[in-house]
Structures are given as structure tokens and as C-alpha cells.
N, C-alpha and C positions, 0 to 999 in steps of 0.2 A: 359504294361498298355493298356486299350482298349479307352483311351482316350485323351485328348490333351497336360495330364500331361507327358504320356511319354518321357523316357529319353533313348536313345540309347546306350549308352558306360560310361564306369565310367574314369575318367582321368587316373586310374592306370592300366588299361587294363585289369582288370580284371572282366569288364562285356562285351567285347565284341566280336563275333566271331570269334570261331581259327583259320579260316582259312584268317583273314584279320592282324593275328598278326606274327610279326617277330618271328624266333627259340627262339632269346634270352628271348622274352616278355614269348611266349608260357612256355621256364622254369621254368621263377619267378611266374609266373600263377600257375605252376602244384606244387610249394612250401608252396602258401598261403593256410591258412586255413579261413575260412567264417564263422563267429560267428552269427549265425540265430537265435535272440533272438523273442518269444513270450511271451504277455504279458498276462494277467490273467484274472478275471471277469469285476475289476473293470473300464477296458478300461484306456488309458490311449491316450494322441497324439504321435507319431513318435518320435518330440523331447525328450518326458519323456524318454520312450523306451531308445530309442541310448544314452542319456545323451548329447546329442549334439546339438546344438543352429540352426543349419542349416544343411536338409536334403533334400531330392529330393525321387522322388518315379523311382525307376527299372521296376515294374511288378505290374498287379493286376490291381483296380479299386479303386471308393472312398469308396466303403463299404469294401473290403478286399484288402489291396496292401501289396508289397514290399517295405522298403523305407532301403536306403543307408544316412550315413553325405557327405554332396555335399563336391566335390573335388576342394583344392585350398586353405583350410580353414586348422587352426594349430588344431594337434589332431583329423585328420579323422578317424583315425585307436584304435582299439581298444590294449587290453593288451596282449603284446606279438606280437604285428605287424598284430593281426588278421582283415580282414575286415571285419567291422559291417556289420549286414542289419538287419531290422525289418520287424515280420508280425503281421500289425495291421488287427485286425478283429472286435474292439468292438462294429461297426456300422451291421454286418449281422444279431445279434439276435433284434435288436432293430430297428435302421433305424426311419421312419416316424413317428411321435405324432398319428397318426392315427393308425399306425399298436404297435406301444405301447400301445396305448387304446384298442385295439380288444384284447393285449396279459391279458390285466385287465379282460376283461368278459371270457375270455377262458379258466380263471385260473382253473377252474375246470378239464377241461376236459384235458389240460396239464396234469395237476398230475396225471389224471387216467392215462396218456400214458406215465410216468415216471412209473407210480405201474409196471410194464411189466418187464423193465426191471431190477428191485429190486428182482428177483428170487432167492430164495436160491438157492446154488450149492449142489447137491448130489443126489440120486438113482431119477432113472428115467430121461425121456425128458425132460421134463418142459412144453410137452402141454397142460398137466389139467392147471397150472398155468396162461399161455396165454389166456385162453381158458376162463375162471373165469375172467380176467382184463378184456376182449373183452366185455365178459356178464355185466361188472359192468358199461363198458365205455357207453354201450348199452342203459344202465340203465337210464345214467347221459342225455344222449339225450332225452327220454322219459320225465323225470323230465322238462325238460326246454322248451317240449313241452306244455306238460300240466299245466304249471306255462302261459304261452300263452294265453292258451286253457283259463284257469280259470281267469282273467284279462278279457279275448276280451267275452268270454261266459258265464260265472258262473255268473261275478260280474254283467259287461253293460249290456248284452244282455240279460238276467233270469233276475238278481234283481232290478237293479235301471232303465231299461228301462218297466220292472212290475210294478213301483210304479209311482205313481202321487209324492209323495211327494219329490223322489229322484229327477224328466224329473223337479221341478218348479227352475227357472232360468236358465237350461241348455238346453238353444236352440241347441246345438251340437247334443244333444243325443233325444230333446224332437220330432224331424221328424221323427223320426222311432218307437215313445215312442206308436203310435195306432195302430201299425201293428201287426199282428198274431205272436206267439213268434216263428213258426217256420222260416220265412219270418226274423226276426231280429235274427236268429241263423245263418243264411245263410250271411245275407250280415256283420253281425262284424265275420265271418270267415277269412275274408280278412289279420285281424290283425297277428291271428297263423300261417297262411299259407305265410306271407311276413316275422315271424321268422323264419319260416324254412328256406326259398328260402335266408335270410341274410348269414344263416350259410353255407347254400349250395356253397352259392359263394366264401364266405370265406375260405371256405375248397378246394375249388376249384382253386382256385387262390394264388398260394403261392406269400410269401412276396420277391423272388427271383428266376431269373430262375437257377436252380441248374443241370439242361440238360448237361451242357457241361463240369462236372466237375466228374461226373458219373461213375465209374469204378465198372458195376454189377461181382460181384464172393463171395460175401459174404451172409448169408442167418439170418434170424430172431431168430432162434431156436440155433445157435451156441453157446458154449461155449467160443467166443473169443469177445474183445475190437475190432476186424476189421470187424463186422457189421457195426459198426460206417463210415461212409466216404466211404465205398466200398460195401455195401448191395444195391441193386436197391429197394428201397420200394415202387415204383410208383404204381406199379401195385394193390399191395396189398393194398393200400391207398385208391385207386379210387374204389377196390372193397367194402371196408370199407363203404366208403362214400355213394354209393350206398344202403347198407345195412342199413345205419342209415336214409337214406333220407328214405327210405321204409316203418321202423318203425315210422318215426315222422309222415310220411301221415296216415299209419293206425292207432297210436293213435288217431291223430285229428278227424278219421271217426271214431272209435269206441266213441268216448267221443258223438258227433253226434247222431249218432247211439242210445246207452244207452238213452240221451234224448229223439227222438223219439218213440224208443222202447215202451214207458211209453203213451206213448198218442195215438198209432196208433195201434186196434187191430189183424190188419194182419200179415203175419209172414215175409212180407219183411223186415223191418227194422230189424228183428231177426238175419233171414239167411246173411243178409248183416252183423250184427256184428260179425257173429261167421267166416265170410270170413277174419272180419280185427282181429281177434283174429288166425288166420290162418296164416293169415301175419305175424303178430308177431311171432309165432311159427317158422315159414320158416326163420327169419332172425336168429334166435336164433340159428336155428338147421346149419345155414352155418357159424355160429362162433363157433359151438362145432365142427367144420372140419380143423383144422388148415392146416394140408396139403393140402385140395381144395385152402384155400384162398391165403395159399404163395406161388403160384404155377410159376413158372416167365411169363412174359410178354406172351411169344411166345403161352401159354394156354389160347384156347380161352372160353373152358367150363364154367369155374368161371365167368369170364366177361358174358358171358350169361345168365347165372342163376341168375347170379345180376341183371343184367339190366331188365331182366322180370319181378323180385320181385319189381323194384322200377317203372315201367310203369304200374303194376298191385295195387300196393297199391296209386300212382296218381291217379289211373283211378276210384279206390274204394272210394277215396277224394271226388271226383267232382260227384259222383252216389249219395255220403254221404248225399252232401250240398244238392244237389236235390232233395231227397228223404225228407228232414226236412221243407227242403223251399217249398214244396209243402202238409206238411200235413197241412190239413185244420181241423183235428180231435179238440175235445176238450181236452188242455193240460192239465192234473189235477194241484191243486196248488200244490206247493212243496218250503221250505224253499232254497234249492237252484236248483242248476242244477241237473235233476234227473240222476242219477248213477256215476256223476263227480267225489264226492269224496270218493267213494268205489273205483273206479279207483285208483288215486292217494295214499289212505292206501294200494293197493295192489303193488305198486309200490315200496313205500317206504319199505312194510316188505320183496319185495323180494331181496331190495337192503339188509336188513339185512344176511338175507339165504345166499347171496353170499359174502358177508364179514365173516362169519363165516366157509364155505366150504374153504375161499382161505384162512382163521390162518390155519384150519384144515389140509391141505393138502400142506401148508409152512412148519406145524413143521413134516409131515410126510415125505418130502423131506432134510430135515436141520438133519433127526436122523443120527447119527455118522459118521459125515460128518466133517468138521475142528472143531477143538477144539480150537482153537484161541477164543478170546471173542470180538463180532461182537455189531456194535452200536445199533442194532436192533434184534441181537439173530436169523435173519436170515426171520426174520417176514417185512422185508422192501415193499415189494409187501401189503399186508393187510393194512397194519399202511398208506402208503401212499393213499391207495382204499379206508379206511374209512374217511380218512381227504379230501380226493376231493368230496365224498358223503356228508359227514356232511356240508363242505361248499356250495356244491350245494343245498342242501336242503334248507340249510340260508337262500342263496342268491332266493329262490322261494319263502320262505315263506314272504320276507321281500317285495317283488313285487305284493304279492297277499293283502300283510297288507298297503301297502303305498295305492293302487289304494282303496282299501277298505275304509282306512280311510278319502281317498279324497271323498269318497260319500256319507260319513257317519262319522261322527269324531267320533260317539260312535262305531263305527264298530269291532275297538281293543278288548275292554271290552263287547261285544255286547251280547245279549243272538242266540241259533241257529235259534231263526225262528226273527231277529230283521233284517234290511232290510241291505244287505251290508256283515251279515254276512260269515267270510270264512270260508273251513273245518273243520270240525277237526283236520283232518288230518297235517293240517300248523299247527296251535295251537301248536300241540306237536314237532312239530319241532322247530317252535321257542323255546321250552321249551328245546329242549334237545341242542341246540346250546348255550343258557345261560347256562345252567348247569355245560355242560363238559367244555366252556370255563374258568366260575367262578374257576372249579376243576381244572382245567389247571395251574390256574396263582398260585393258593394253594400249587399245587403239585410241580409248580416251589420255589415258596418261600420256603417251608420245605423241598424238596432236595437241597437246596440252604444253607438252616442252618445246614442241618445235616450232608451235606459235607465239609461241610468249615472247620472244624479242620480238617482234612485230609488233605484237601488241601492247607491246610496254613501250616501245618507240612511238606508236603514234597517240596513246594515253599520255607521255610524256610533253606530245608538242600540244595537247589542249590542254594543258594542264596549263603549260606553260605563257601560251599566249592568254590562257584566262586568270591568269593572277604574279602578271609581270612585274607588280609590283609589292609585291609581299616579302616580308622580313625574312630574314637565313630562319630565325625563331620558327618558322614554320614549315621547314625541309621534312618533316617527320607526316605532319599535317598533309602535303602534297603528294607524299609517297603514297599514303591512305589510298587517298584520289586515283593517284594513277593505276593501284590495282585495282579500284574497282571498275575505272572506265576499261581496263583489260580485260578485266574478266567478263564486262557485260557486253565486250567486243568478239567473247569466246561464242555466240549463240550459230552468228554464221559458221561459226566451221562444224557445227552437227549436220548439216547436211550429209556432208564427207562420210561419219561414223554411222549415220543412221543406211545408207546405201552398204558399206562394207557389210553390217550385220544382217541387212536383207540377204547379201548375195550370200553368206555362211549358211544362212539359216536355211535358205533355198541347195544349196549344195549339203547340207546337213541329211533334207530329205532324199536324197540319191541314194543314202543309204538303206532307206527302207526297201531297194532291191537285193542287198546284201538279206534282208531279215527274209524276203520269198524265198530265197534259195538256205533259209533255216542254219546262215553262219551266223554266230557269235563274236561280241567285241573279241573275249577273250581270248579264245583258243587262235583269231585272226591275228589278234597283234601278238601274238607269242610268234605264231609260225611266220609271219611276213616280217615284222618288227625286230622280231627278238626282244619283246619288252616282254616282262612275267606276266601272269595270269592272274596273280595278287592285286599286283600295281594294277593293273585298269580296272577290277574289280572294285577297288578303293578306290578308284575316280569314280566310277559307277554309282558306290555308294555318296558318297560327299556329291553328287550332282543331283542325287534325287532329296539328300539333305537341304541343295541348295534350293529345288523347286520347293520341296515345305516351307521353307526359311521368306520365299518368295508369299507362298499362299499366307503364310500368317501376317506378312506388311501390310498384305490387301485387306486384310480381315480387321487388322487394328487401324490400319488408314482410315481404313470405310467407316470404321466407329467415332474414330476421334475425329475426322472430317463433321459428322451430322453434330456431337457435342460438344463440341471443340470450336471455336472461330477463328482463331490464331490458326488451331493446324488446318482447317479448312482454306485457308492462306494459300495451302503448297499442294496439298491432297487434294482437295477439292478442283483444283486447274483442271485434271485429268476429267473429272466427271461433268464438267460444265462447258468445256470447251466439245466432249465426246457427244455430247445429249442436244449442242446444239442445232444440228443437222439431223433434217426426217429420214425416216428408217426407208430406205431406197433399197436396200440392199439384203442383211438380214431381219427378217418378224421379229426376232426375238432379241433385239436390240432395246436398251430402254428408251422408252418415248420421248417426242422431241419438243422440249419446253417451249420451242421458238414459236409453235404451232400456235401457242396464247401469246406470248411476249410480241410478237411484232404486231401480231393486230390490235392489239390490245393499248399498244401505245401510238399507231398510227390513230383508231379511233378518238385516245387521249388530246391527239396534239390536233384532228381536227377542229374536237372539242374545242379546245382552247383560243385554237386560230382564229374563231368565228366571231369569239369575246372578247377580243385584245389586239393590240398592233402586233403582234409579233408573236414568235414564239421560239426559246432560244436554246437548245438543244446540247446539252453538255455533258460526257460521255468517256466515262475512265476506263481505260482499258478493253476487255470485251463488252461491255457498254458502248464502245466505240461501233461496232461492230452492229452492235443489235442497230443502233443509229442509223448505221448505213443501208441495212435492210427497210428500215422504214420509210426513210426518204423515197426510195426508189417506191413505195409503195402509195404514198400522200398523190392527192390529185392537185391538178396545176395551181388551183385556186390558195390553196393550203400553201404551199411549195413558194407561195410569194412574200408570205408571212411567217417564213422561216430561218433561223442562221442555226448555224453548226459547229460546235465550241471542241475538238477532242485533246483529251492529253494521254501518254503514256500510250496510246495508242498503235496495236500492232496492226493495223489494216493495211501498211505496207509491206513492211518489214516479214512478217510473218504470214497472213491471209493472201495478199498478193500473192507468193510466191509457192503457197501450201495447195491453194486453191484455182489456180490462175482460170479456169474453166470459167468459174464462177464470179471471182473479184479478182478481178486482171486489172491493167492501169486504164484500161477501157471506162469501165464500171467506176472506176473514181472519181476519173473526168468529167462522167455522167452525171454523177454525183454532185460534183460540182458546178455543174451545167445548172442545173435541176432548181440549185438553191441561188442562184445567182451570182456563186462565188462568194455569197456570205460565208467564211469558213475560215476558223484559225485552228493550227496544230500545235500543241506545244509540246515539245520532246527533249530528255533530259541525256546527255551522254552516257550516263552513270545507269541506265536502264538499260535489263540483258531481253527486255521482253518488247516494249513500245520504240518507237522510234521515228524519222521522219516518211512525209506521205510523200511527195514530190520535189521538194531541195534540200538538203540541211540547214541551208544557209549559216553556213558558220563563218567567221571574220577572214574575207581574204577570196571565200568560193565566186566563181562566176555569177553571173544572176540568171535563174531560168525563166525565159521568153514569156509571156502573159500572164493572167490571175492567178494560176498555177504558183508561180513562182513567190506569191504573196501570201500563201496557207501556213508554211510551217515558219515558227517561231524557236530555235533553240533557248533551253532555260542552263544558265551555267548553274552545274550543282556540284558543289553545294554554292552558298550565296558568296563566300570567302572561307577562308582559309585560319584564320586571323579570328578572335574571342569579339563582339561587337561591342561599341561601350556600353558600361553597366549589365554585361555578363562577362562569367568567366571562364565559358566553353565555346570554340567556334561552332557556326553552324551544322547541323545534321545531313550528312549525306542522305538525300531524298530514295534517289534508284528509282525505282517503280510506283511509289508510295502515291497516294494521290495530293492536288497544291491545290486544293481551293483556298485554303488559310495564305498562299501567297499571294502577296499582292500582284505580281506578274501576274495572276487569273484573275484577279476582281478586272486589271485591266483591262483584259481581253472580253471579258462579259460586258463592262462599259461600251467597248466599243463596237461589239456585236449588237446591243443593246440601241447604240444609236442610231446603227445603221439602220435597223429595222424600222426604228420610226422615220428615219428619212426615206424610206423608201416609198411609205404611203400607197400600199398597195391598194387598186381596184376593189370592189366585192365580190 
């Protein structure tokens, strides 16, 4: 530990220096095994961990340590004589209330930098696919530019500081409400250009320094789980980041720009757009370059290319403001900011184009490719792009409808030349964010009904062959059961729901060609429809109710997540499973915890291996996960003096089939190659999250062919159905919970435990 918690030696001699310990000691040393349990999403304290009432910390810090049960105390040791240790990490994706709040606004661009690495596995690299997330993540920066842009210029600075009637009471706004509109474009720029410079820094400054934990050998474009923890992505990040600062100053000139252009007959403000329209171009064209941008560190071309694009497009920013703040010409009137929202529908429909190009070129890489049946059909990359899109869109339009309707309370319902009013362009976004959600929740309820005898039928026959002999007394008791193994049979069928709401969402944005040609929901579904102009106005309203309704979940999630550990249970999943994976795709994605955790406990378990017969790796949930990344990353020597304990474990179930690029059934194999087939899995029915890695094996299934077929263990849960003697409640439905307190796990440690000493490996 790097702090004052550290502890030097453990009383059994088995954490300290060899060369301070006696022959005898050094023997019983090289007997023990080291049961290095990790824990999952939901975070737990060290005591949960170890099951033990008093621990001490070995190694690490307060956001990621090592902890041992303190010596002296009855039952230090766990089953089979092994010693315990924990590696808590559930403080590295979370940490501060502040950096759990920034993880709420970043939610978008997070998933665009999850879509990356959801690549189907099969023919071809996978750079068009990269190449496409980059273009969309690209997108998603734009969008929240010009959500800025339209707040600080469109609404303030164009409409309500144009009118007398909006400047009456609001002395804030009413000092600048007589000055030339170019003059008040200039100085509320301030506001777009302090979002960018937020996000700049935020990108800029991770939530960790991750420097010294860094072991570059792994690359972006791989087919393996050991990108994770061993890829250096700095470089390519800060090229990233460069690239997107570049694009966000030349939007904001071009939006400038466009205004001016309208009121000054000369051809500067012209040539100056089509410069930041050149910009953009330039950024685009060095994310269609995958190889320039992952180029490592020691490449200095990339960095320069970048850095010229982002001091040229700053430098076109400040030309921008100047050039607008200086036309003195007469502005013509115009309902809003002239060219703003032609912008923004060209935005939106090219985020469609590139949601369509990456299904397009998913299922041209997924053709006869595994035949397994995947939770997304291989489509994880798109499905995730249009769900960080569509939520970005929300969340702009819902920014441009709040500040709107503070200036104007009829500004929701408002006609397009009524004062306050926003684009079109929002209009239909909010429209399509109610829609697909409304269809969302539809499509949940009726695959919900239409599954359910299914899944009650085969929830029924384990229920049934696992407690054939149970009293009528407990028909009440079984029913429990069989809904819950129903329900945690319900996970596969999101697949299904989560592609429908890509394809809504991606057809949602076709409308933002309706918003370039300046129609309205309303007045369209009156004359095509025949539905009023009231009625959709009042969906209108109530869908931007429901995107606030959305933003405040995030906002209370994100809080009661960082002080809360129960709600960090369910909230928290989102931000530890997102934070896993290095930022490939958008800079201003939150930083990727894995970057310390995997080296961090590979270095741990050589550690360990060097001092002990063994070392036994035990791994709940996304613990499971971090595990697997490690392995692959241990050198041979290490790799012989290892077994692998997982429970609850989605690394099939889930990662497999989310990630197949990455942790295909290849990478498992591997996996178990690696370790000798020291490996058990234990997996409980009644779990909607973990599940089996390679058989079920459940009473009656075939047996599958090799070591393989010896990994997964089913745990029937609960234990009975029936009150046990000398209690007077049956057992507790487990589900996902973690089972060291069962003895089904102290067994499977015993026996991992043994193995490894029989195995006697080499030095």
C-alpha cells in the first residue's frame, strides 16, 4: 500500500520477504495456496469479501487494495488451510460524487465507446467498423455542441435578446438586449466555448493516474480480452481528443459563420465557412485512418496533424467571433438563428447514414461466422450507437426545450415564427424519443406475455426434477422458484427488444429531414393524419417531460450509487460494466479503470506465485471477467501455479455473445488452455445475469467432449424448498448473490486447492 494503512508481514509468514524467513518457514510457504478472491459490480467492503469480521490491507490503495483477515483472530484461513486475500476495486469506476456526476452527463458518449468494442467477430479487420463508432462518437460531440450553440445563440442571443417583450423583467439579459445582433453573437459565445473547454478538461484529466500500472503490448484492433489492462491507449486518446476539440470549435465557427453569412454581402464570412466546413472534413478524414491514429506513442506524425487541426480550427473560432462581432451590416429578420437549424437536421440525418452503414456492415461481417445464437445476433456495435444517439439527441433537445420554455412558457406548443421558438429539428427528436420509448416498454410487456409460457414450462421441469420429492406443504414454495427461474430466463430475449429500439431510433432520425425542409409534427399530422394539433403538441409536451423525468433518474442514480451500496447494487452495473473498456472511440468517455485493475492484479498473483504452491483465483460476477483478462496476461511460469474458481459468472452468457471480437468461445478455451483446465464454474438457475461457460450440465444433458466439459458445476437454488431442521423458514433464494458461505464453494476451493499442490509445478 502507498499509504499509512500499510502492513508489512502477515503473522503466518506468508507475506513476507524470503530472504528474512527461516528454511523451515520458506517450506510451509511454498505448500500454501492463496485464494485471491474478486468481487463483482455490485462492490462490496473487504469484510463481505473474505467473510471475515477483521481485515487489514497487504497492498494497493483506498480506491484499489489488497486485503487479508488480520492474524490472531479464530478462522483466518479459509477452506482447506488456504489463505485468504481480497481485491477490492469497487471505488476505481466510481470514487468522488462529482466524478459520478460527470459519469451521468457522459452517459452518452460512454456507450458510443462501449459500441467499438461490441464488433462482430468474422471476415475481415474490423476497421470499417472502428472507423464508423469514431464517425458516430464524432457526431455525438457535434450534437452537444450545437445543443450549446442553440441555448447561448439561437434562443438568448437571436430571439429573446431581439424582442422587448422577452429583455421585460430580465435585467440579466436586458444590457446587451440594444446592441447590434452581431455584438450579442459575440459576447453569449462565451457560453459554447466554456462547454467545450468543460469537456476538454474532463477528457483531459482522468479520474486516476493509471501511468504506473501500464504495461503497452496489446493494440486496439486485436482479436483478444488482453487489450483490456495491457493496450497503452494514451496516445490514441489524446489524438482523439484533439480531433473532437477541433470539430467542436469549427462547429461553433461555422454556426457563426452561417449567421453572418446572411447579413454581410462579402464573400469573407463565406470563404471562412467553407474553411470550417474543411475542418470538419479533416477531422473525419483522420478517423477514416485507423492505422495513423493507433500508431504508438513514439509516432510523432499523428500528434502533429492533430495538433495543427485543433490550433487551426481555435484560431477559425476567434476569426469567427470577430468577424460577426464586427458586422455592422443590416441583419435581415429571421424566425430563428439563420442557418442554425439546417445545421443541426444535417447532423442528425448524418447520424442516421452512419447507423445504417455500421447494421450494414455488422451483418456483412457476422455472415457464417458462429452459429451459436448471440444476444444481439452480432449487431452489438449499431444497437449500442443508436441507443447513445438517440439518448444524446434527448438529452439536447430536452436543453433547448427547458431554456425555451424559461423564455417563453408557450415556446413547447409554440408556432415557428412565435418568439422562443426551437428547431425543428428538436421537435422531432423529442418525437422520436417518446415514440421508441412508448414502443419500448410495449415491446417489453408483449415479449414478456408471449414468453412466459415458455418460460414457465421450462422453469417448471427444474423446478421439478430438483425437488421430486418435496411435500404438497410446499406447492406455494415452488411456484416462488419457478417465477424466479422465469424471469432470470427472461435476459435472452433482450436481445430481440434492444435491436427493435436500435432500428426506431435509427428510423426516428429520417425525420430530421422532414425538420430541413422546416415541417412541423403538428401542422404534418393534422394535414396527413387528421389527428389535432393539440393532441401531438401534448405528446410533444409529455416526451420532453419524459426526457427530464429521464435526466433526473440519472442525476439521483449517480448520487445514491457513490452513497448508497445497496443502490449501487443496480445503478452502479451501468457505470462499471461502461468504464470497463479503454476509451477507443470517444476522448471524453470516463476513463478506463481496467487500465490499473488488470495489471495491478496480474503483478499481485505473480507476486504471490513466486511465494506459494499456487494461487487460486476466485471471481464473482464482473470479477469473473477482470480474471479472464488476467490470465491471458500472466507469463507461462505464473500460469502453472494457477487455478480459476468463477461463480455467477457472465463471461458466457453475456461477454461472449456482447463482445464476441474480443471473448469469443476461442478466448475461453484459451483460457483454459493457459491454466491447465484448473477451472470450475458455478452457476445457479435462478441467476438473470451469470450463467454456464461451456455445458449446464444439468441431470439428464449429454456430456460435452473434453476438460471443457468438466468446468461448469450447476448449484440447485435454493438448497430445498422445505424449512431445514431447527429452522423455521426454507432456504433463501440466492439468484446472483455471491455463495462463499456455501459449502458447495468451500468445496470447489478444496479442490482447486488440491489440485494445485499436486500439480508441483517447475520454477
Amino acid at each position: 500500500m502507498r499509504g499509512p494503512y500499510r502492513v508489512a508481514g502477515h503473522a503466518a509468514g506468508v507475506n513476507g520477504p524470503m530472504s528474512e524467513r527461516s528454511p523451515s518457514r520458506r517450506q510451509e510457504a511454498a505448500r500454501v495456496v492463496v485464494e485471491l478472491r474478486v468481487h463483482g459490480v455490485s462492490g462490496a467492503e473487504a469484510e463481505q469479501i473474505l467473510d471475515r469480521p477483521h481485515v487489514y490491507q497487504v497492498a494497493g490503495d483506498r480506491s484499489g487494495g489488497f486485503y487479508r483477515p488480520r492474524p490472531g483472530y479464530p478462522d483466518s484461513t479459509g477452506p482447506g488451510g488456504v489463505v485468504l486475500e481480497a481485491y477490492r476495486w469497487s471505488d476505481l469506476p466510481s470514487g468522488t460524487a462529482v466524478r459520478t456526476l460527470s459519469l451521468v452527463f457522459l452517459l452518452p458518449f460512454m456507450l458510443s465507446n462501449v459500441a467499438i468494442w461490441m464488433r462482430p467477430a468474422g471476415r475481415g479487420s474490423g476497421a470499417g467498423v472502428r472507423v464508423l463508432c469514431r464517425l458516430v462518437a464524432l457526431n455525438l460531440t457535434l450534437l452537444y455542441v450545437l445543443a450549446a450553440a442553440g441555448v447561448a445563440l439561437d434562443l438568448i442571443a437571436w430571439k429573446c435578446m431581439g424582442s422587448a417583450r422577452c429583455l421585460t423583467s430580465r435585467t440579466w439579459l436586458s444590457w446587451l438586449g440594444d446592441r447590434p445582433p452581431g455584438l450579442r453573437l459575440a459576447v453569449l459565445t462565451l457560453l459554447p466555448v466554456s462547454a467545450i473547454v468543460l469537456v476538454w478538461l474532463l477528457g483531459a484529466r482522468p479520474g486516476r493516474s493509471y501511468d504506473a500500472f501500464r504495461t503497452p503490448g496489446g493494440e486496439p484492433g486485436g482479436d483478444r480480452l488482453t487489450a483490456v489492462g495491457q493496450w497503452d491507449g494514451a496516445p490514441m486518446v489524446g489524438r482523439l481528443r484533439a480531433i473532437h476539440i477541433a470539430a467542436a470549435f469549427a462547429a461553433l465557427a461555422l454556426v457563426l459563420l452561417a449567421a453572418s453569412a446572411a447579413a454581410d454581402p462579402s464573400p469573407v464570412p463565406t470563404v471562412l465557412a467553407a474553411l470550417a466546413l474543411l475542418v470538419l472534413a479533416s477531422c473525419a478524414a483522420l478517423l477514416c485512418a485507423p492505422t495513423l491514429l493507433e500508431r504508438p506513442a513514439a509516432a510523432r506524425t499523428p500528434d502533429g496533424l492533430t495538433a495543427v487541426l485543433r490550433a487551426t480550427a481555435c484560431g477559425l473560432a476567434v476569426v469567427a467571433v470577430a468577424v460577426v462581432a464586427l458586422n455592422r451590416d443590416r441583419w435581415p429578420p429571421s424566425t430563428g438563428l439563420p442557418g442554425y437549424g439546417r445545421i443541426v437536421g444535417w447532423v442528425l440525418l448524418a447520424q442516421m447514414g452512419q447507423l445504417v452503414a455500421l447494421a450494414v456492415l455488422a451483418l456483412w461481417r457476422r455472415a457464417g461466422h458462429d452459429s451459436r445464437p448471440a444476444l444481439l445476433r452480432g449487431f452489438g456495435a449499431p444497437v449500442l450507437a443508436a441507443v447513445a444517439v438517440g439518448l444524446a439527441g434527448a438529452l439536447s433537445a430536452e436543453m433547448i426545450y427547458r431554456m425555451a420554455y424559461f423564455l417563453n412558457r408557450r415556446a413547447i406548443t409554440a408556432r415557428p415564427d412565435d418568439l422562443a421558438a426551437p428547431p425543428p429539428a428538436y421537435k422531432w427528436a423529442i418525437f422520436n424519443f417518446f415514440f421508441t420509448t412508448i414502443a419500448a416498454v410495449l415491446l417489453v410487456a408483449g415479449m414478456t406475455l408471449l414468453s412466459r409460457r415458455d418460460r414457465r414450462r421450462a422453469a417448471a421441469a427444474i423446478v421439478a426434477a430438483d425437488f421430486r420429492a418435496s411435500p404438497s406443504s410446499a406447492a406455494a414454495r415452488k411456484q416462488r422458484v419457478e417465477r424466479t427461474i422465469a424471469r432470470a430466463r427472461f435476459t435472452e430475449r433482450l436481445g430481440p427488444l434492444a435491436m427493435a429500439y436500435a432500428s426506431l431510433t435509427a428510423l426516428g432520425l429520417a425525420a430530421s429531414a422532414l425538420g430541413l425542409l422546416g415541417l412541423q409534427p403538428s401542422p404534418l399530422a393534422e394535414s396527413l393524419l387528421g389527428v389535432p394539433g393539440d393532441f401531438v403538441n401534448f405528446v410533444l409536451t409529455l416526451g420532453s417531460y419524459l426526457i427530464a423525468g429521464v435526466v433526473v433518474a440519472l442525476l439521483v442514480g449517480g448520487l445514491l450509487a457513490y452513497r448508497t451500496a445497496e443502490f449501487r447494487r443496480y445503478v452502479g452495473v451501468l457505470w462499471d460494466l461502461g468504464t470497463f473498456w479503454p476509451r477507443a472511440a470517444h476522448p471524453f468517455a470516463p476513463p478506463c479503470y481496467a487500465e490499473r485493475a488488470v495489471p495491478e492484479l496480474a503483478k499481485r498473483i505473480c507476486y504471490l506465485a513466486d511465494r506459494h504452491a499456487g494461487v487460486l483465483l476466485t471471481g464473482h460476477s464482473h470479477g469473473s471477467v477482470l480474471l479472464a483478462a488476467t490470465v491471458l496476461q500472466l507469463p507461462p511460469r505464473v500460469r502453472r501455479r494457477v487455478a480459476l474458481l468463477t461463480y455467477g459468472s457472465p463471461l458466457d452468457r453475456l461477454y461472449a455473445r456482447l463482445f464476441p471480437a474480443y471473448l469469443g468461445r476461442d478466448v475461453l478455451y484459451d483460457i483454459g488452455d493457459r491454466i491447465g483446465w484448473r477451472w470450475l464454474n458455478l452457476w445457479r438457475d435462478t441467476d438473470p445475469i451469470g450463467g454456464w461457460i461451456f455445458a449446464a450440465n444439468r441431470p439428464g444433458d449429454p456430456p460435452v467432449a473434453g476438460p471443457a466439459g468438466a468446468v461448469d458445476r450447476r448449484l440447485r437454488d435454493p438448497r430445498d424448498v422445505v424449512a431445514p431442521p431447527g429452522d423455521s423458514v426454507p432456504p433463501a433464494i440466492q439468484g446472483h448473490w455471491p455463495c462463499e458461505s456455501d459449502e458447495r464453494f468451500t468445496e470447489a476451493v478444496r479442490e482447486l486447492a488440491d489440485r494445485l499442490r499436486r500439480t508441483q509445478p517447475g520454477p
